[in-house]
N, C-alpha and C positions, 0 to 999 in steps of 0.2 A: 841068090836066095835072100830075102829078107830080115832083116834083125827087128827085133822092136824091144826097145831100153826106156829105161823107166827112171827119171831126173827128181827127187823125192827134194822136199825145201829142208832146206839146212839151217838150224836151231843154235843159235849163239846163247848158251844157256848162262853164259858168263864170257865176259870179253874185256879183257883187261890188256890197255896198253903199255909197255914195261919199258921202252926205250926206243931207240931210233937209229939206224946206223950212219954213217958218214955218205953211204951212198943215196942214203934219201927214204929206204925202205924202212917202215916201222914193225919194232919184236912186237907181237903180242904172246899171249896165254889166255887160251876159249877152251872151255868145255863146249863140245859140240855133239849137238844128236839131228837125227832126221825124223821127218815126220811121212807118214804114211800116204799123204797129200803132195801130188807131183808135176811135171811134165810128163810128156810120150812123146820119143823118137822114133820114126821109122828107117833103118839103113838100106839102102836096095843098090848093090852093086852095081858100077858101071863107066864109062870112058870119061867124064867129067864132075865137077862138084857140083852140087845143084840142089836148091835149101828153097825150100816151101817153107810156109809158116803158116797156122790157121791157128781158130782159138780164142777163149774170149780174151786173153792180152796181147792178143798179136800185132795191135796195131803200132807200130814204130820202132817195131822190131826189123833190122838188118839183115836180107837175104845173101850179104856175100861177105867179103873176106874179115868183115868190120866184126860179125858173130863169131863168137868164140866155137861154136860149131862148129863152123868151115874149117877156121885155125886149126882145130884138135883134129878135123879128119888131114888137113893138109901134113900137120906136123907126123901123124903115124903113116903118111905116103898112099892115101885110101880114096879113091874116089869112087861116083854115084850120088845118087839120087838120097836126100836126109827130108825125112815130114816130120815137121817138130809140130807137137800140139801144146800150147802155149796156156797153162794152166794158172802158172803162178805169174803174179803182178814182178816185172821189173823195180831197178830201182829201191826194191823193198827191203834189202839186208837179209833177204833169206837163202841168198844162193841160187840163184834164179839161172843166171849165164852161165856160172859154174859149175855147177850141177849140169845142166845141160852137156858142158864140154865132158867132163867126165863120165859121163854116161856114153856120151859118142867114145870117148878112148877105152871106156872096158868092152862095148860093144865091136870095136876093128880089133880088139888086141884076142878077143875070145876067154870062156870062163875060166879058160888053166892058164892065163899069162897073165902074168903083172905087167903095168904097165908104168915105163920107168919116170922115177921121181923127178928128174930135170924136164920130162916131158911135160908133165903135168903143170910143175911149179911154173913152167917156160910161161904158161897160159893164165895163171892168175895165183894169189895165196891161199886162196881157197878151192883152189881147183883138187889140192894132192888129199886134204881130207874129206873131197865129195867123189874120189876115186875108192877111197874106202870105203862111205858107204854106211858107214856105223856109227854108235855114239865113240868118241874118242876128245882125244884131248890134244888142241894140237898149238905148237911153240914156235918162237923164231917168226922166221919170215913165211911161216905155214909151210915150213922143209920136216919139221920134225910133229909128227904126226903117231899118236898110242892109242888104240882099242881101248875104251872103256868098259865097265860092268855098270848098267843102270838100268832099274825098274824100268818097266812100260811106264810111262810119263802122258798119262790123259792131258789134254791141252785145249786150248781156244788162240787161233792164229788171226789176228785182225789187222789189216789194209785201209788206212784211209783213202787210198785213191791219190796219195803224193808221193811222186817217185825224188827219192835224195839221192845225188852222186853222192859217190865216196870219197873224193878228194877233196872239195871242199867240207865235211865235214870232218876230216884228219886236217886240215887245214886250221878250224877252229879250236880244236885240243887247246883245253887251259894249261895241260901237264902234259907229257909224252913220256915221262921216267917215273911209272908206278909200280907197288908191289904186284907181284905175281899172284898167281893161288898157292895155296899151302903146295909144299913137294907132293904130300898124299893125298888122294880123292880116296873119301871113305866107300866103304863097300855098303849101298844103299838097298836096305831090305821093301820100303814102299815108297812110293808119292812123296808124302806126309813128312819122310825124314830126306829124302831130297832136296823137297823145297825149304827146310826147314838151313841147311847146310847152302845152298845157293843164297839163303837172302843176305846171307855175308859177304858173298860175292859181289861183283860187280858188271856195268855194260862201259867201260870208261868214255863209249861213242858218245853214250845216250843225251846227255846234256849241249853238246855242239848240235847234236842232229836236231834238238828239237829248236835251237835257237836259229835253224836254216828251214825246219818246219814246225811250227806251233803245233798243228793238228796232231801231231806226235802224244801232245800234251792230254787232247782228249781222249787218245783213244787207250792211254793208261790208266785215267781217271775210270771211264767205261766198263774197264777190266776190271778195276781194283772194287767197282763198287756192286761186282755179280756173285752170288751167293754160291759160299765156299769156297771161294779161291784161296789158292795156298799162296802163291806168287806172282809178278805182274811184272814185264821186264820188257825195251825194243831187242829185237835182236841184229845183232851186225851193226851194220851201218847206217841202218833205218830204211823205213818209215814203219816196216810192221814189227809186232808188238806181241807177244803170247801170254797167258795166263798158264799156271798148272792149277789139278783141281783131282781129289781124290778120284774121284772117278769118270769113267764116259759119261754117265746121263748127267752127270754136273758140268761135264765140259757142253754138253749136246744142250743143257738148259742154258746155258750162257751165252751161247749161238745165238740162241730161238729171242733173246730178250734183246741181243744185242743188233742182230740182225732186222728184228721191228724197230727200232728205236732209230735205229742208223742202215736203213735199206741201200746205200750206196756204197758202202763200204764193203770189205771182203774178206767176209769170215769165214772161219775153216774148221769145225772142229775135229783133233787128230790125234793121233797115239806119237809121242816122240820114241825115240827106240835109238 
């Protein structure tokens, strides 16, 4: 019987990198939320793995063992037939493959099992807090992973159309040993006092990312100069970038300006949660 799981883009609302360990891996501290804007997976049981891909960013996406899909069905012992429909741009620091995987491991594991933390982490750092699903706050080498409380978060999600690996821009890091966020996240009553508490935060990527993508550079400029925005940040590892904005027809006006102005690029506007 068929599953169909839902891969939602994961929001680096702050991503500060706090050190490094001796094996190579770097600690961070990310608030992280998701947005309402996703992938779609289809599971349909069966004798071997076998990975379709459609969609408008499918193209140079990996049908076998290279996709973290495959990996995550291989690692829970699951085989058949996976239709990934391919919504969110690669490369974009939004959790693109990760999310994917994880949506494949809560779809073999079923909605009453958890699905164990060495599995997840096996598969990437961001894989154990896009098994949760929710906004959280997650530490370390993305092993240690907390539920959040945060307002609906109106947004504008924008893609220039350049995908950044991630190792080369950990690679460029002028620092690797930064402060953390506060021990507390405040309990945040709207938008307004969110953004207001994030602009102290930080992306510690964003500066290496943009020096490996300039375009980076505009499409914060873009954000920062649309009416009412609260905040303007890349998230992850780059290249896409989000606004907050008190509300939907202000995230939904900033689409419409942004989307004329710059029709090739890939704008999303979204509820974070």
């Amino acid at each position: 019987m068929a599953t169909e799981a839902f891969a939602p883009a994961k929001i680096n609302l702050s991503l500060h990198v706090t050190g490094r360990r001796a094996d190579g891996y770097h600690l961070l501290d990310s608030l992280v939320a998701f947005a309402d804007v996703g992938d779609t997976l289809i599971l349909s049981p069966g004798p071997e793995i076998r990975l379709t891909v459609t969609g408008p960013h499918s193209a140079g996406v990996p049908t076998d063992d290279r996709n973290l899909v495959w990996r995550a069905a291989q690692a829970m012992g699951w085989s058949g037939q996976i239709q990934l429909d391919k919504v969110l741009p690669h490369g974009g620091g939004i959790g693109s493959g990760s999310s994917d995987a994880a949506a494949t491991l809560r779809a073999i594991a079923g909605q009453d099992a958890e699905v164990p933390l060495e599995t997840a982490l096996a598969l990437g750092a961001d894989v154990p807090v896009c098994v949760l699903g929710r906004a959280a706050r997650m530490r370390g080498i993305g092993d240690r992973v907390a539920p959040v409380a945060l307002p609906a978060l109106p947004a504008l999600l924008v893609n220039p159309g350049v995908p950044v690996p991630t190792g080369p821009v950990f690679n460029a890091l002028a620092s690797r040993d930064n402060p953390g966020m506060p021990d507390e996240i405040p309990a945040f009553e709207t938008p307004e006092a969110c953004a207001d508490w994030l602009a102290g935060q930080r992306n510690d990527l964003q500066e290496a990312a943009i020096g490996l993508a300039p375009q980076i550079s505009d499409v914060l400029q873009a954000l920062g100069e649309t009416r009412d925005v609260l905040l303007v940040r890349m998230s992850g590892s780059g290249s896409t970038c989000f606004a907050l904005y008190p509300s939907m027809k202000a995230a939904h006006f900033a689409a419409y300006e942004i989307g004329v102005s710059q029709p090739d690029w890939w704008c999303r506007a979204s509820v974070l949660s």
